[in-house]
C-alpha positions as a printed NumPy array, in Angstrom:
array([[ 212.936,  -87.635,   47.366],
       [ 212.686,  -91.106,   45.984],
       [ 209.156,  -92.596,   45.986],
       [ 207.605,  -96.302,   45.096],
       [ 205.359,  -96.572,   42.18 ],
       [ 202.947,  -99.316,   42.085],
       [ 201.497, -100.678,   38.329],
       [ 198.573, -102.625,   38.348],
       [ 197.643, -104.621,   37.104],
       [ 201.026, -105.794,   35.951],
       [ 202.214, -105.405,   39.875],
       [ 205.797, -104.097,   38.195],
       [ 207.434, -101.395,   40.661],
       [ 209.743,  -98.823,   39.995],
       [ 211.347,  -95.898,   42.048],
       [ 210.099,  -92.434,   40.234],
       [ 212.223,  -88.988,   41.342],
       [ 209.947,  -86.478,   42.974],
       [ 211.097,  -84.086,   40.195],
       [ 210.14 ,  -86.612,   37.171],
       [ 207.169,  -87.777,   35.499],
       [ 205.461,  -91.251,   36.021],
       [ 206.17 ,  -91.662,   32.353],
       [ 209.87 ,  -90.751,   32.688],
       [ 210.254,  -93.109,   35.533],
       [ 208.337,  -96.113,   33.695],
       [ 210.67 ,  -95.169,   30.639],
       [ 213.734,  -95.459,   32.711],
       [ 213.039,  -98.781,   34.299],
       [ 212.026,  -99.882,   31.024],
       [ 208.71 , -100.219,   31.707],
       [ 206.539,  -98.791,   28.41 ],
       [ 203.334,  -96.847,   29.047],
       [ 201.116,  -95.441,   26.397],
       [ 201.857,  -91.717,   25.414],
       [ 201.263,  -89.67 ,   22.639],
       [ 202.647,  -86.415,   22.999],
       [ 204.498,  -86.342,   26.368],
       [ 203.505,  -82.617,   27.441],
       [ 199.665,  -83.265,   28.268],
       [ 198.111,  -82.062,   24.923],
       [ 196.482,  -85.229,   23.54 ],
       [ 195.397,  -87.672,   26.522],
       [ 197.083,  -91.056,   25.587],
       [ 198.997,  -91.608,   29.232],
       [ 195.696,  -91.024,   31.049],
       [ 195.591,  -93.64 ,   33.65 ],
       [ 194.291,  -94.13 ,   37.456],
       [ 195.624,  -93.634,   40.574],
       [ 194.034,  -96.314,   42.899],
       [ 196.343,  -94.506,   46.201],
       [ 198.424,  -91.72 ,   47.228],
       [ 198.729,  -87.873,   45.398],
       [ 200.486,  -86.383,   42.379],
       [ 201.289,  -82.829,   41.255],
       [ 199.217,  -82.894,   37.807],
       [ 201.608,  -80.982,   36.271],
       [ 201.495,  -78.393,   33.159],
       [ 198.34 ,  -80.187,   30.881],
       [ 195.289,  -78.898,   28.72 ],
       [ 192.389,  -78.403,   30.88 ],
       [ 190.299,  -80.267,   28.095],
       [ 192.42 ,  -83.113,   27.975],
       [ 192.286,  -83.759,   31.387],
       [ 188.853,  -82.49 ,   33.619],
       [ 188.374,  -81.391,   37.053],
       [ 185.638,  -84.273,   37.219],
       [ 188.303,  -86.389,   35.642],
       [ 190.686,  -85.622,   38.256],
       [ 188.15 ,  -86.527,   40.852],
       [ 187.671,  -89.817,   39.544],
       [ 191.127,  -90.445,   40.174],
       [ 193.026,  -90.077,   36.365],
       [ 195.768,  -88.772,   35.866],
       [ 198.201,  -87.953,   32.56 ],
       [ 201.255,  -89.539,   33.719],
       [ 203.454,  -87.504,   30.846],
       [ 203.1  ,  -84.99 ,   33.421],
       [ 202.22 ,  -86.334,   36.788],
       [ 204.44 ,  -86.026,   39.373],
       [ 204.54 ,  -88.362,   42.802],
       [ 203.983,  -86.61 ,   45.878],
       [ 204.059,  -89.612,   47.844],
       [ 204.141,  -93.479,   46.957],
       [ 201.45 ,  -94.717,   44.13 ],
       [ 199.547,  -97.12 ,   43.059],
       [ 197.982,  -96.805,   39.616],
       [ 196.415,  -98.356,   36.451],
       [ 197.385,  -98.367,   33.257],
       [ 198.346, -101.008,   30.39 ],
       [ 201.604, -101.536,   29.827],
       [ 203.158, -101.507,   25.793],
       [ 204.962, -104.786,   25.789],
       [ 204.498, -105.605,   21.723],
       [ 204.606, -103.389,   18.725],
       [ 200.947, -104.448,   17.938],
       [ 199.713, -102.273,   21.151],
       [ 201.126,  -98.917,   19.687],
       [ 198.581,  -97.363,   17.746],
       [ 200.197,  -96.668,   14.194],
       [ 200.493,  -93.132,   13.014],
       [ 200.127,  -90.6  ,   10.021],
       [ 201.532,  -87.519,   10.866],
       [ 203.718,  -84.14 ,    9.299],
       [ 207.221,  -83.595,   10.144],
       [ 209.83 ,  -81.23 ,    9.227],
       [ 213.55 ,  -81.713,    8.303],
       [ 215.693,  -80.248,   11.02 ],
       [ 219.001,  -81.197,    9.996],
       [ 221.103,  -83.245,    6.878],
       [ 224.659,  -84.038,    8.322],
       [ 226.486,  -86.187,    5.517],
       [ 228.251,  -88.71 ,    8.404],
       [ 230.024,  -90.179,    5.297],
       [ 229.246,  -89.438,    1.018],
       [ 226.825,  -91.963,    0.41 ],
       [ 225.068,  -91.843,    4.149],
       [ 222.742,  -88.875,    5.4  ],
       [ 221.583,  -88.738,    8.915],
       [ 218.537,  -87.102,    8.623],
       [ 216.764,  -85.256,   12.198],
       [ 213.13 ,  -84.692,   11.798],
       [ 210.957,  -82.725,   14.017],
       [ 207.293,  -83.061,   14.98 ],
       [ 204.289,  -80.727,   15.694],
       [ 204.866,  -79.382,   18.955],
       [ 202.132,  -81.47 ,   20.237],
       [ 202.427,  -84.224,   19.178],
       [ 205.411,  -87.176,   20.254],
       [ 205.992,  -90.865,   18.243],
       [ 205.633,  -93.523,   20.6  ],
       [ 207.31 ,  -96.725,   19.023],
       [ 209.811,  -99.564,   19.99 ],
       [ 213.225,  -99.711,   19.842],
       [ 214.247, -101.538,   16.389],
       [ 210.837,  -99.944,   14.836],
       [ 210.445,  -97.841,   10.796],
       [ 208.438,  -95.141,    9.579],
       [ 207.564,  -94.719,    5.843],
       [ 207.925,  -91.832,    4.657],
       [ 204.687,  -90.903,    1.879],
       [ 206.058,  -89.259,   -0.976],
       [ 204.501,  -88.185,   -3.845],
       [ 202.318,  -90.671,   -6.319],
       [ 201.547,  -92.832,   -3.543],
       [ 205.397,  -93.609,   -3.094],
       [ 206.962,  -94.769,    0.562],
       [ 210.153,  -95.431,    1.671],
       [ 210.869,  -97.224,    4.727],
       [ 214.028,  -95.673,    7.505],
       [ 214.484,  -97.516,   10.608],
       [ 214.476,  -95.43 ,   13.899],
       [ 217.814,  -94.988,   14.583],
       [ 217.1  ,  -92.87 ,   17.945],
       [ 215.66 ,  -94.859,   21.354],
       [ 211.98 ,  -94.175,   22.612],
       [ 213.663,  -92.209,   25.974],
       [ 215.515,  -89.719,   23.19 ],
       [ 213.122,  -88.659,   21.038],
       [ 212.552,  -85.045,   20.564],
       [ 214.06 ,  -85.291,   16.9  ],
       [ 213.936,  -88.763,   15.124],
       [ 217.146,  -89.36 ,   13.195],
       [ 217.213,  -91.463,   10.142],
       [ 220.525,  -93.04 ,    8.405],
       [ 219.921,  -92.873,    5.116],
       [ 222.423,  -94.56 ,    1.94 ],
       [ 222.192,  -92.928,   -1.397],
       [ 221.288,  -95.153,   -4.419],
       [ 222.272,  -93.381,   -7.424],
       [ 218.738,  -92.879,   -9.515],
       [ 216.952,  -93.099,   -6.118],
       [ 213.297,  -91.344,   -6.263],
       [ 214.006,  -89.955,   -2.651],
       [ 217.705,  -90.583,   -2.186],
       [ 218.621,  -88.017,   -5.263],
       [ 216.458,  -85.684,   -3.928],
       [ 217.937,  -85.957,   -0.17 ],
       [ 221.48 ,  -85.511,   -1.304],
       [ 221.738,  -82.656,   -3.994],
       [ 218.482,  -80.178,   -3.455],
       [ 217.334,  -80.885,    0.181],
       [ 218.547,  -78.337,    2.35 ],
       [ 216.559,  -78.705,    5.243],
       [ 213.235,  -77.431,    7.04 ],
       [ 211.439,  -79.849,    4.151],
       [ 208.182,  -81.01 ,    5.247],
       [ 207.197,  -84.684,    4.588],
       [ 204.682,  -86.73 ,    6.006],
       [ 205.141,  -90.544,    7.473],
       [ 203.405,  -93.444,    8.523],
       [ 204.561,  -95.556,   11.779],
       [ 205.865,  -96.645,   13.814],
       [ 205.98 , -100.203,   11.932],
       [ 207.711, -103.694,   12.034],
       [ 208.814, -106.533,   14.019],
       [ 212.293, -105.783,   14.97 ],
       [ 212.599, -104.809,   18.522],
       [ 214.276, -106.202,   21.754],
       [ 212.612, -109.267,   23.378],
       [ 213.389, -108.255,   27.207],
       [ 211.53 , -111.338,   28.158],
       [ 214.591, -112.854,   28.195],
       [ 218.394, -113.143,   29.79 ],
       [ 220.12 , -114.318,   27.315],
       [ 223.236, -112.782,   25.386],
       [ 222.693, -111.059,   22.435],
       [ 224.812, -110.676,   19.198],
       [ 224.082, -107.884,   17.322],
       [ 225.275, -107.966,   13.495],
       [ 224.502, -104.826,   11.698],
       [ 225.859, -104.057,    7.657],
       [ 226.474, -100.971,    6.617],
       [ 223.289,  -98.423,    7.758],
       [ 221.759, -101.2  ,    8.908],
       [ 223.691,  -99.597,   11.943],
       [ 220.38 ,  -97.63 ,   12.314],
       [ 217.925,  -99.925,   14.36 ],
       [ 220.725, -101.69 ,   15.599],
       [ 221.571,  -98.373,   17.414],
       [ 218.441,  -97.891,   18.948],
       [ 218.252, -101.018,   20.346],
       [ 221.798, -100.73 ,   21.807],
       [ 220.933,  -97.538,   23.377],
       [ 217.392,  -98.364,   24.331],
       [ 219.489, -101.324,   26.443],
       [ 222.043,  -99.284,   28.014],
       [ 219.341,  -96.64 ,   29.453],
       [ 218.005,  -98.836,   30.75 ],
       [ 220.48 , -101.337,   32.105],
       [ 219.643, -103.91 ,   31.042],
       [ 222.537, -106.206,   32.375],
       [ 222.558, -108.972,   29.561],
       [ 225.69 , -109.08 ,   27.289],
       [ 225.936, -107.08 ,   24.356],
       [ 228.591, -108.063,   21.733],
       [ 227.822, -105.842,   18.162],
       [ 229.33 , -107.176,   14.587],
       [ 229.464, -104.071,   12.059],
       [ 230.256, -104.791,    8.656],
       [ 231.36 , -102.497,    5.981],
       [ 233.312, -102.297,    3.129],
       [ 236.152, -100.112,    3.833],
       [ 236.4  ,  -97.665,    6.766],
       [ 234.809,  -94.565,    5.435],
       [ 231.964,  -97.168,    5.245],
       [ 232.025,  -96.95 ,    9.373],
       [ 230.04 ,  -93.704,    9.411],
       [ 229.845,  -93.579,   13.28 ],
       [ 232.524,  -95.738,   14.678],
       [ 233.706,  -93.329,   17.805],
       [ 230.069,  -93.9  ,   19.176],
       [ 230.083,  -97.993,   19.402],
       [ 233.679,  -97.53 ,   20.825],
       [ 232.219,  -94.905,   23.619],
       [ 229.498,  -97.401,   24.499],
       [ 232.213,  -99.676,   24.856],
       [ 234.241,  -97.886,   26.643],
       [ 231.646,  -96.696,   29.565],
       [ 230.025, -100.244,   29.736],
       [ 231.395, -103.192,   31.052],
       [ 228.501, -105.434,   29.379],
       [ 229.482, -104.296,   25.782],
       [ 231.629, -105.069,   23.225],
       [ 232.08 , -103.817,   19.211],
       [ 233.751, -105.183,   16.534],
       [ 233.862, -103.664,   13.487],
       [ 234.438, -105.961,   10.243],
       [ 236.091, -104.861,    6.889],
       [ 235.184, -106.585,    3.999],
       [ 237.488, -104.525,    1.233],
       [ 239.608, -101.945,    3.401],
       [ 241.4  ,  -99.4  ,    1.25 ],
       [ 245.109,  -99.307,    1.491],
       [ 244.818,  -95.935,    2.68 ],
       [ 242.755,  -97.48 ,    5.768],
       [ 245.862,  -98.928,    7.252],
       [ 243.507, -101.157,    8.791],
       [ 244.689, -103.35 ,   11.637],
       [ 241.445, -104.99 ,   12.514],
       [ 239.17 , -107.698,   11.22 ],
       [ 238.303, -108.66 ,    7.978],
       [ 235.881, -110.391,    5.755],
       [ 232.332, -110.957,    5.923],
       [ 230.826, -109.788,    9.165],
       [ 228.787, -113.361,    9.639],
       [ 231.858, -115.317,    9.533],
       [ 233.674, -113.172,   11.994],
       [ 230.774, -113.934,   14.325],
       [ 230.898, -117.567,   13.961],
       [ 234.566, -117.179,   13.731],
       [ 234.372, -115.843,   18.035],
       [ 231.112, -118.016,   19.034],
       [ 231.041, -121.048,   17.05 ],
       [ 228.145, -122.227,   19.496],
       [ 225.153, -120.249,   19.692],
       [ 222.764, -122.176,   21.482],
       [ 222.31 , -120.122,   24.131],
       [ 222.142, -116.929,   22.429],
       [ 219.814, -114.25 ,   20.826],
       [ 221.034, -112.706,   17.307],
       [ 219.59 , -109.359,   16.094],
       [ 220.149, -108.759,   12.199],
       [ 220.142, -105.742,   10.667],
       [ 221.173, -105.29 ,    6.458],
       [ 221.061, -106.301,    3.327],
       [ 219.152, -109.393,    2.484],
       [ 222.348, -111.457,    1.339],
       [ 223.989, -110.877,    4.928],
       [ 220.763, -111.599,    6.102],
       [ 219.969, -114.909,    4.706],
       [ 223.681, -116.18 ,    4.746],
       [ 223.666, -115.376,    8.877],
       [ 220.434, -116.866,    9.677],
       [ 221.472, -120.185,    6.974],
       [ 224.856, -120.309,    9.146],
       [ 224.312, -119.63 ,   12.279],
       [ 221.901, -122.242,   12.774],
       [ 223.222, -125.042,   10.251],
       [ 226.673, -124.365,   11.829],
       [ 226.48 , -122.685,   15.45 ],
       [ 223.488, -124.611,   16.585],
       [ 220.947, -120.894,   17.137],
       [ 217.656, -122.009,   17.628],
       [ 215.734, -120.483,   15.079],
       [ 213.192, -118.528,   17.281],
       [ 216.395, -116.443,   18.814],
       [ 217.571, -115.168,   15.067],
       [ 215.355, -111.85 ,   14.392],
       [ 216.441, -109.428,   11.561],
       [ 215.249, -106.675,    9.641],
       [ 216.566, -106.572,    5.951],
       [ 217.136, -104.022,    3.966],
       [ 215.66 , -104.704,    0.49 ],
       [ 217.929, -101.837,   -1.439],
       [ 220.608, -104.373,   -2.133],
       [ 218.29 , -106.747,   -3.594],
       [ 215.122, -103.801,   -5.676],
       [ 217.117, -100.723,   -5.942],
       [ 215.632,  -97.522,   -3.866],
       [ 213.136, -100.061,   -1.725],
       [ 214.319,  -98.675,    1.354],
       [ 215.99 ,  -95.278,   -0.481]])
């Protein structure tokens, strides 16, 4: 049974399953609550109910009272509707209202998607869940006082391991570490989430992604974050490499394309191989933009790489393709410019 949930005091509504959580449903109408752990442990979805019932779910007694309860609160990571609702609870709209984080995790899984790039799973305490946008870091603490940055390369709705793409820089302080003695079940510590670089959904315009090389990473997220939740806004994603083995993932950009009607990939070559055969486009991934939408006044660019792409796309697109400066967002990756920055 489907049933009408009621936010105040945003006045956003959204259908919620009688088998899922308020949290699930908010999550799949893209509609961000505050949680912390998502299985009733540490208290941050605790909200009102101003009308109608829930099934409290599977929570700590401590975290949320009997007295509590009779005041109306609820932990919406596990509340379930038993008939329309009406509650109260802030809504996360901006990374600035998610409380930033130090906390342990554990290396569940290396798989080398290509020989310089590692995507690296990491697992939290059982109790404890990252709450972040779309787009968002961590930094890892190492030892000395050391961090290294890794964009989120999983979506807020998929996050029971949060994967990292990771490049190794020969003589990198982590990187060196990662790819010849790490062999998983390492425990590290990180700080997040962090950063600027997330979907605007305040808006309907089309959005050109341009991603180089792992740069893929938050560009992913945001992709995916967009598709779960339908967002119906056209998608068209620019990924630059070198040569194809440089393409670490490409059979999951050409699934998204195939299964929505709203997306579109193309991958850019700068150097193929011979071996690559490649029959597709070539050059630097900037121009091939410009090269398909030489106006792009009346579109949103997300960034994602290494400062030189960076700089020459924002530089172009506006000087040349008329973007309006407050539409070009990016995230750049500082290991082409201070080796091991972001390694």
């Amino acid at each position: 049974m489907t049933f009408e949930i009621t936010i105040k005091p945003s006045e956003h509504r959204l259908p919620c399953e009688g088998d899922e959580t308020v949290l699930a449903a908010a999550m799949r109408a893209d509609l961000m609550l505050p949680y912390g752990c998502r299985n009733g442990a540490c208290g941050s979805c605790k909200g009102k109910i101003l009308a109608g019932e829930v099934d409290y779910g599977p929570h700590q007694a401590s975290t949320l009272t009997d007295d509590e309860k009779r005041q109306g609160l609820a932990l919406f990571c596990c509340a379930r509707p038993l008939t329309d609702l009406v509650i109260e609870v802030r809504e996360v709209r901006r990374a600035g209202d998610i409380t930033i984080k130090r906390l342990p995790c554990r290396i569940e899984s290396i798989d080398k998607a290509a020989p310089d790039v590692a995507i690296v799973r990491l697992k939290l305490p059982a109790n404890e869940r990252l709450q972040y946008l779309a787009g968002q870091y961590i930094d890892l603490l190492l030892k000395d006082g050391k961090r290294r940055s890794f964009s989120l390369a999983t979506p807020p709705h998929d996050d029971a391991l949060l994967e990292l793409h990771i490049r190794h820089v020969p003589g990198g302080f982590f990187t060196d570490a990662l790819f010849t003695s790490y062999k998983g079940r390492e425990i590290l510590r990180f700080e997040g989430p962090l950063g600027s670089f997330y979907l605007r959904e305040n808006s309907d315009k089309p959005i050109i992604f341009v991603a180089g090389g792992t740069g893929f990473a938050p560009i992913k997220a945001i992709i995916e974050h967009a598709l779960h939740a339908r967002i119906p806004r056209e998608l068209v994603f620019y990924w630059g490499a070198r040569s194809l083995a440089d393409l670490y993932l490409p059979e999951l950009p050409g699934a998204w394309q195939t299964a929505h009607a709203n997306f579109t990939f193309i991958p850019v070559l700068s150097e193929p191989k011979s071996e690559d055969r490649w029959p597709g486009r070539t050059g630097f991934v900037h121009q091939a933009v410009m090269a398909d939408f030489p106006d792009l006044s009346g579109y949103q660019v997300y960034a994602c790489g290494a400062p030189a792409m960076i700089e020459a796309a924002k530089r172009e697109f506006m000087q040349r393709c008329a973007l309006p400066p407050e539409e070009f967002y990016a995230d750049s990756f500082t290991y082409a410019a201070e080796v091991d920055a972001r390694q």
